[in-house]
C-alpha positions in Angstrom: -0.9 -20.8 8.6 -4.4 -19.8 8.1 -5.2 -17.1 5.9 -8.2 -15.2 5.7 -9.1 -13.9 2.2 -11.0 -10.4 1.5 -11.7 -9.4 -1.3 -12.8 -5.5 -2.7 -14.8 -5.4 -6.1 -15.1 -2.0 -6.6 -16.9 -3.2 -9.9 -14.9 -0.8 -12.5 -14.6 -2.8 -15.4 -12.8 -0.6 -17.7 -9.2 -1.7 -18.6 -6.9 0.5 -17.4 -4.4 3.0 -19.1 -0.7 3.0 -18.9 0.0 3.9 -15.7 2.8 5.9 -14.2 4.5 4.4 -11.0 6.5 6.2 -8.5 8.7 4.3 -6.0 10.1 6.2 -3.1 13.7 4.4 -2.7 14.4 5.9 0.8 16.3 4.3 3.6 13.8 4.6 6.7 15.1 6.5 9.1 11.9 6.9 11.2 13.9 8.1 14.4 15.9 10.7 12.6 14.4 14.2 12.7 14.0 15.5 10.1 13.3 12.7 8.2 9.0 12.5 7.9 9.7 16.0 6.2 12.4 14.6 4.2 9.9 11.5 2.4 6.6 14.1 2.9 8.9 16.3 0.4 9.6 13.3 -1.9 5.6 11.9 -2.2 4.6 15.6 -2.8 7.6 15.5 -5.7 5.9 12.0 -7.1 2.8 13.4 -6.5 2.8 17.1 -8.6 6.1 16.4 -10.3 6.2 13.0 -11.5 2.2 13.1 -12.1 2.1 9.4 -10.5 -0.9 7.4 -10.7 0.8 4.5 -7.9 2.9 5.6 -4.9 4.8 3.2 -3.6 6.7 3.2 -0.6 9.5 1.1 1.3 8.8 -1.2 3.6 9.6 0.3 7.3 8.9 3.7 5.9 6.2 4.7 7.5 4.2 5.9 10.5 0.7 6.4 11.7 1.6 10.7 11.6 3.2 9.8 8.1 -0.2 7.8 6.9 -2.6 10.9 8.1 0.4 13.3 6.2 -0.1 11.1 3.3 -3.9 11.2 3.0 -4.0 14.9 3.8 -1.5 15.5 0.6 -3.4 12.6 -1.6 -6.8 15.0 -1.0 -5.4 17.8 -2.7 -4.5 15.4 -6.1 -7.0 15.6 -8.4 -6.8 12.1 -10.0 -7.4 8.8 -9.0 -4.5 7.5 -7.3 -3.4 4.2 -5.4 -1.1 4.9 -2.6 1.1 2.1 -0.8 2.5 4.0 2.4 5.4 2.6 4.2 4.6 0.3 6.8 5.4 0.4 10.6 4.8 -1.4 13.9 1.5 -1.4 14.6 0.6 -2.8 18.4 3.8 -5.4 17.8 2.7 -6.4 14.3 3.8 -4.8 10.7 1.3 -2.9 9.3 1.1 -0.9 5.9 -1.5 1.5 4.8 -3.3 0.9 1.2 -4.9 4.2 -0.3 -7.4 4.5 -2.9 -8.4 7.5 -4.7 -11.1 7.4 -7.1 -12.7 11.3 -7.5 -13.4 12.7 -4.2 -13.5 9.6 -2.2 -10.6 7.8 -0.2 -10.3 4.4 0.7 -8.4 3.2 3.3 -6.8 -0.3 4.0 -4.6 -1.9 6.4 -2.8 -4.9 5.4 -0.4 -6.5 8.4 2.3 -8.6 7.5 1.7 -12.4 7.1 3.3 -14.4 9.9 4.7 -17.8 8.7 3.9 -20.6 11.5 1.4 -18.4 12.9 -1.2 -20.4 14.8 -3.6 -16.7 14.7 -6.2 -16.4 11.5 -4.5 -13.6 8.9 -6.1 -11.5 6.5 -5.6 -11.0 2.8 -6.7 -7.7 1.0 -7.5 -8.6 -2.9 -8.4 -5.6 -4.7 -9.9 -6.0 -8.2 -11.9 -4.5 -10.8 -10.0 -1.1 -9.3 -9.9 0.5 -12.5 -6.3 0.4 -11.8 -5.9 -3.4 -11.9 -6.2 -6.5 -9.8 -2.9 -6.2 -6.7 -2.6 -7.4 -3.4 0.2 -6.2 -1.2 2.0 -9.0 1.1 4.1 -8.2 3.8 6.8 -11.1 4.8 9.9 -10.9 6.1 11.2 -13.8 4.0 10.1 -15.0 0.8 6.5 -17.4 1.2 6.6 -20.6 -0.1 5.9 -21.7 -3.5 1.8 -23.3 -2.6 1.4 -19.5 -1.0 2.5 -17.8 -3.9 0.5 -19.6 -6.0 -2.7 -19.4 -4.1 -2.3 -15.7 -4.1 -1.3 -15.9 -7.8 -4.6 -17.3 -8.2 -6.4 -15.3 -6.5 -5.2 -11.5 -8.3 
């Protein structure tokens, strides 16, 4: 497995403040209708209600509509924000949406899901100095082995 690491300074040193984290426990239910107006009615709840400063959403949650719903909503905060959308198949590979809100400006950052035995170069998203913390979001279907934790571990 070869893994191609990026890393995003976005040089903000500060430490961070206690943070409030949302975490959208749904079962995905892409196909149902009905449902993207079901979770768009939860993040806007975590959003206004809960006053989070990290959204977080299950994995198999999401959609490419759901993302662009997402961002739209995420616009109208006004407070820096880091949003993990659900992710979804993305042409045949999982794929989740990393948003970042600092003032006016939105980031956007697709992180696909880490193939064990792939013979294909994958890439890593780092994030540090965010102001928020250092994170990295890995998708697997089964847990990595204990060498890829640790380089990762390393690496945040």
């Amino acid at each position: 497995m070869s893994i191609y690491t990026e890393v995003h300074d976005f040089r903000i040193t500060k430490v961070p403040q206690k943070q409030q984290i949302a975490i959208v426990q749904i079962q995905p239910r892409v196909q149902d209708p009905g449902y993207e107006k079901h979770i768009t009615g939860l993040i806007a709840q975590a959003l206004w209600e809960s006053q989070c400063d990290w959204l977080i959403l299950p994995k198999g949650a999401g959609s490419e509509n759901l993302d662009r719903t997402i961002a739209k909503l995420v616009t109208q905060v006004d407070r820096d924000i880091v949003l993990i959308c659900g992710s979804y198949i993305h042409q045949d590979q999982d794929r989740c949406t990393i948003l970042l809100k600092r003032g006016k400006q939105l980031k956007c950052f697709f992180q696909y899901q880490i193939l064990k035995n792939s013979a294909l170069s994958q890439r890593q998203h780092i994030f540090v100095n965010t102001g928020f913390g250092d994170f990295a979001i890995i998708i697997c279907d089964d847990m990595l082995e204990e060498s890829e934790l640790l380089y990762f571990n390393r690496l945040v």
